[in-house]
GUDOLUM-782185 format. One record per residue (C-alpha): residue number from 1; residue in one letter; x, y, z. Coordinates in Angstrom, 2 decimals, decimal comma. Each point is the difference from the previous one (the first is absolute). Layout:
// residues N
R resi resn       X       Y       Z
R  NUM    A       X       Y       Z
...
END
This chain:
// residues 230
R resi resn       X       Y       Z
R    1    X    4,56   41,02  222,63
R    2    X    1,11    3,12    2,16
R    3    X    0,75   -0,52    3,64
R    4    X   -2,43    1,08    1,83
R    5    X   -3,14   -0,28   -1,96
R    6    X   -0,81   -3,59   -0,35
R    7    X   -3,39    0,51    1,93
R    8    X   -0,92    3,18   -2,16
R    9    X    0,84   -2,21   -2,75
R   10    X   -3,06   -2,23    1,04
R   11    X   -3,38    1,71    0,23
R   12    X   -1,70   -3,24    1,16
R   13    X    1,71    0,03    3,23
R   14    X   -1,24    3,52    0,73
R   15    X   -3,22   -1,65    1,34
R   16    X    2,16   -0,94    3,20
R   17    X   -0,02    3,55    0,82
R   18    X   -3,18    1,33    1,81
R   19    X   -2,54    3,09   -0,97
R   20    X    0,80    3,47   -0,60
R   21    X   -1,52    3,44   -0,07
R   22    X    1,33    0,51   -2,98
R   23    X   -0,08    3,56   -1,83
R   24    X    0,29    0,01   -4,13
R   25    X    0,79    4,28   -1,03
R   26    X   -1,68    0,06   -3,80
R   27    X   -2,41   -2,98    0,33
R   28    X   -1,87    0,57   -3,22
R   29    X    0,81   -2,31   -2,79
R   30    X    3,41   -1,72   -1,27
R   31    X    2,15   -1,81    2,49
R   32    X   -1,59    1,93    3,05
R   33    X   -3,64   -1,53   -0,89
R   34    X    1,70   -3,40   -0,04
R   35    X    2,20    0,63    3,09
R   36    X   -3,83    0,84    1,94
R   37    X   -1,63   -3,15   -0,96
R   38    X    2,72   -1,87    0,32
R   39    X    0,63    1,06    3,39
R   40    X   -3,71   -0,27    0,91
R   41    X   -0,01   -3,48   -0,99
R   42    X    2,94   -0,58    2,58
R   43    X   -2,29    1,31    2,71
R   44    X    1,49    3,21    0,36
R   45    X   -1,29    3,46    0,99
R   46    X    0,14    2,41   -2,94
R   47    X   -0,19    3,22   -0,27
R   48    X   -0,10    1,13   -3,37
R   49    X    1,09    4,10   -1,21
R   50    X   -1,28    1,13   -3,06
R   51    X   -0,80    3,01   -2,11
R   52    X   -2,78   -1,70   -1,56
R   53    X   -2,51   -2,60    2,01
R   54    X    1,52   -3,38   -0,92
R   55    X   -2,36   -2,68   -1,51
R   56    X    0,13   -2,05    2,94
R   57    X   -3,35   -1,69    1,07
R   58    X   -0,77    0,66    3,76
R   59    X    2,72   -2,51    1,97
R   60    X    0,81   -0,54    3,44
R   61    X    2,96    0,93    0,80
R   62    X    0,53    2,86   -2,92
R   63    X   -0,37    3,91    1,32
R   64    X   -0,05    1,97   -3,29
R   65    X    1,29    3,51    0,57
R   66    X   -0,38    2,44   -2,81
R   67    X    2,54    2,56   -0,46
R   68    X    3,14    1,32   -1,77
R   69    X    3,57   -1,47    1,43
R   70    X    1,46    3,46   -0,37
R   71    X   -2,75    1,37    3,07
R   72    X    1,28   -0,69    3,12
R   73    X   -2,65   -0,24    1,66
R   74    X   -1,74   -2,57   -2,51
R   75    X    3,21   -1,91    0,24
R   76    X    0,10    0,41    4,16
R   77    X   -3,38   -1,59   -0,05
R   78    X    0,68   -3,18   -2,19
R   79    X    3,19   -0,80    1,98
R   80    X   -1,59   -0,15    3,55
R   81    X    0,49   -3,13    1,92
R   82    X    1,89   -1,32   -2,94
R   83    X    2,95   -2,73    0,44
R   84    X    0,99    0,03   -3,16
R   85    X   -0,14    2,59   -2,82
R   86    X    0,10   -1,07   -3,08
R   87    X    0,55    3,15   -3,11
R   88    X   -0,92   -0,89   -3,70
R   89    X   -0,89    3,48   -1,77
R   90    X    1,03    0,16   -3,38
R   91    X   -0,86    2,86   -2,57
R   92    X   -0,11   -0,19   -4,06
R   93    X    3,52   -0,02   -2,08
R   94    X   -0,18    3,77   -1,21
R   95    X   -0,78    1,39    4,02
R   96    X    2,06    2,11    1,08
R   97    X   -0,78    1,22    3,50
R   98    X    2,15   -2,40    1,42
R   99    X   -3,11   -1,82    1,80
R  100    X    1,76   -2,98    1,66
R  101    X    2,37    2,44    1,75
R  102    X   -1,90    2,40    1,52
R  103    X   -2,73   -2,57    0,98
R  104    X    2,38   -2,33    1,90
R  105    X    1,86    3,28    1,28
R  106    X   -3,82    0,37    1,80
R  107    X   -0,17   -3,81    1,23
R  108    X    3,28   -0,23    1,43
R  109    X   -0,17    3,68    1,84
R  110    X   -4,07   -1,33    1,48
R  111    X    1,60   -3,19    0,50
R  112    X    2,40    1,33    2,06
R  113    X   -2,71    2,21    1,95
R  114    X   -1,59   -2,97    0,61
R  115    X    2,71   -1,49    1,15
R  116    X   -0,53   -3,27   -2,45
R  117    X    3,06   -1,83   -1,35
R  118    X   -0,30   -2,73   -2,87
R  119    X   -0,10    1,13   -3,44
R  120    X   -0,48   -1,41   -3,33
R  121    X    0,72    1,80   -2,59
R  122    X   -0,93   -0,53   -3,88
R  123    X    2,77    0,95   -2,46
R  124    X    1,19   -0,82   -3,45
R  125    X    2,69   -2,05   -0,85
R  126    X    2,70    2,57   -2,22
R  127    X   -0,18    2,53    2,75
R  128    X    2,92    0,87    1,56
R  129    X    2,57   -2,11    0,29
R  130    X   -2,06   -2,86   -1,13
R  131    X    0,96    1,21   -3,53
R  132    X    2,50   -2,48    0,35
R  133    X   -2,60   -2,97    0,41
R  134    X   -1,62    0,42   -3,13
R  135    X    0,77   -1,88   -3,55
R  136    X    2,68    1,69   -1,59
R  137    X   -1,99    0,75   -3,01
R  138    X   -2,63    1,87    2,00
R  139    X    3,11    2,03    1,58
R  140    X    1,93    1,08   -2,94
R  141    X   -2,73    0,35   -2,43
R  142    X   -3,60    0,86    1,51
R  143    X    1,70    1,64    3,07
R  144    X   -0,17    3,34   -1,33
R  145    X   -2,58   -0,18   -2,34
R  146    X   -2,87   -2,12    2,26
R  147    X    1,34   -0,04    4,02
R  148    X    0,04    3,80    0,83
R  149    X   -2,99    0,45   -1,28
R  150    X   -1,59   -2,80    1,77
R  151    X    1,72    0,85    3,27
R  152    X   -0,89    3,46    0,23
R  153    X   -2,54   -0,20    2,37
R  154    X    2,78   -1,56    2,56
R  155    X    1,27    3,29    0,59
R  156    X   -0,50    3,35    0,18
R  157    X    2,36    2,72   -1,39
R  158    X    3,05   -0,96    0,91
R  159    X    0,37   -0,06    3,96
R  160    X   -3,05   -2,51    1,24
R  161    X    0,46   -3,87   -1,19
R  162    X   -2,33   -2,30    0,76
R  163    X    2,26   -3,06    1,08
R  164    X    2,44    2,62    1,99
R  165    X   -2,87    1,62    1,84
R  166    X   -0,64   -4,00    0,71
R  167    X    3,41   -0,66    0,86
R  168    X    0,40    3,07    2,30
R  169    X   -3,22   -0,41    1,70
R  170    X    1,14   -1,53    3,16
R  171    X   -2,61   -2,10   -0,43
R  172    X   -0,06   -4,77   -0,40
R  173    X   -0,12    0,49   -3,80
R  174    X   -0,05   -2,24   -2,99
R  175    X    0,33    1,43   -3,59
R  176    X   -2,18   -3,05   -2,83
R  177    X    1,99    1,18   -3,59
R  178    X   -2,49   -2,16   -2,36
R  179    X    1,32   -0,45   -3,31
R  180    X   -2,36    0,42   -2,88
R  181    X   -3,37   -0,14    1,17
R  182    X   -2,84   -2,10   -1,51
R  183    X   -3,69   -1,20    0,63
R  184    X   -0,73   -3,66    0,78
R  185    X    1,49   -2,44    2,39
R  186    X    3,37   -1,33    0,38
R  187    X    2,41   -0,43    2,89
R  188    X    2,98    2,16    1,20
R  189    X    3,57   -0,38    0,68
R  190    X    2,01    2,41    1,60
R  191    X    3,50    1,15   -0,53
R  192    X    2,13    2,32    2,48
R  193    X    1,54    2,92   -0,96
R  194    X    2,93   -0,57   -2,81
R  195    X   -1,73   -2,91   -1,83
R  196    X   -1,64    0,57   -3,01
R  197    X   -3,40   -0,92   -0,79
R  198    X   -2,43    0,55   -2,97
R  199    X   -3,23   -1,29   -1,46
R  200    X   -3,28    1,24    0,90
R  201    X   -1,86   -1,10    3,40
R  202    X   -3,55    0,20    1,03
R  203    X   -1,45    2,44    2,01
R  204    X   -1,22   -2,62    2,32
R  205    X    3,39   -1,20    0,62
R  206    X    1,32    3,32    1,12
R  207    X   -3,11    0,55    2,22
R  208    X    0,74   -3,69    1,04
R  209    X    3,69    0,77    0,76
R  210    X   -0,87    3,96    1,49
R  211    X   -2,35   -2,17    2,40
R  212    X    2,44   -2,72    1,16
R  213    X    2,86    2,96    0,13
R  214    X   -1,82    2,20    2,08
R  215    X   -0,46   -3,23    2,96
R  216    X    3,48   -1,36   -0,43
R  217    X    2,77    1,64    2,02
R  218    X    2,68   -1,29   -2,33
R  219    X   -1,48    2,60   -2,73
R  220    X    0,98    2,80    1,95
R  221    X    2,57    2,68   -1,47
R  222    X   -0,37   -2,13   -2,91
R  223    X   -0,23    1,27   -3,72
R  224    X   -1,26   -2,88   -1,88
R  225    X   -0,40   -0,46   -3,42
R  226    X   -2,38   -2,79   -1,17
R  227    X   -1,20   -1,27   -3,21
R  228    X   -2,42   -3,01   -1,36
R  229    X   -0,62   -3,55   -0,07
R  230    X   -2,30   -1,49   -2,34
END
């Protein structure tokens, strides 16, 4: 196991750490419905940004706020008195616009208005200089054909990255790279940067391990990499 992340490492022990206004940027469906329940069933306070209204049923503790994460002002008004942020947009393979870029470029600049500081962070694991983390096969042989495709929505033309804008935000940030992702349950592990990993892990175990992340100080200026258990 990586120094350092033996309590990420264990999402049980995140019930040691108390309740959070919590904010989840693209709260819809996929690993962001799971990271709102999930969180709501630790007793946090959610507050949930989406495009479309969520099928949530009426919960205390969940604020719902519809609106796009590229409008400032939508994005302004789901981040207010927020401890943590946590970002988990994700567009379809062929998309183009470069959506995860310019809509974290918008958190991190309202964040920073709003003088908030921890931030979680949603990417994939291939991007960047995680390339080196996954299987060789996937690497050398679906790299080209499969990844760029698939990774196109992490940036947007060539001078706004997601993970940079992360990294350069000033901000207490923690990049989740999820290997292939799957319905279901299963458990996590995580891996630090320079270990590979590979498999396919639930979407509740990344919203389990973007949860425990976003309390633990450890996680911080972390880019983690985390597959699944059975």
């Amino acid at each position: 196991m990586d120094c350092g992340l033996a309590r990420i490492q264990s999402p049980k022990k995140a019930s040691n750490y108390g309740r959070m206004n919590i904010t989840v940027i693209g709260a819809s469906r996929a690993t962001a419905a799971q990271t709102v329940h999930l969180a709501l069933g630790r007793g946090d306070r959610v507050t949930a940004l989406a495009r479309t209204v969520p099928d949530y049923a009426p919960t205390t503790g969940l604020r719902v706020v519809r609106g796009d994460a590229l409008d400032a002002d939508s994005v302004r008004s789901a981040l207010q008195g927020a401890e943590a942020v946590v970002v988990t947009l994700g567009a379809p393979m062929r998309d183009k616009s470069g959506l995860r870029a310019r809509a974290t470029a918008v958190v991190v600049q309202e964040m920073r208005a709003l003088r908030l500081r921890r931030l979680v962070v949603q990417s994939s694991l291939g991007v960047g200089d995680s390339l080196e983390q996954v299987p060789w096969f996937t690497k050398r042989v679906l790299a080209r054909v499969l990844l760029d495709r698939a990774f196109a929505d992490h940036r947007h033309q060539e001078d706004l990255h997601q993970e940079d804008l992360v990294r350069e935000s000033g901000l207490d940030w923690t990049l989740i790279r999820p290997t292939n992702l799957k319905n279901g349950a299963g458990g996590y592990v995580v891996r630090g940067q320079g270990s590979r990993i590979g498999g396919f892990v639930s979407r509740r175990a990344v919203a389990e391990l973007l949860l425990t992340a976003a309390r633990d100080p450890e996680a911080i200026g972390q880019s983690l990499a985390t597959g699944g258990t059975r």
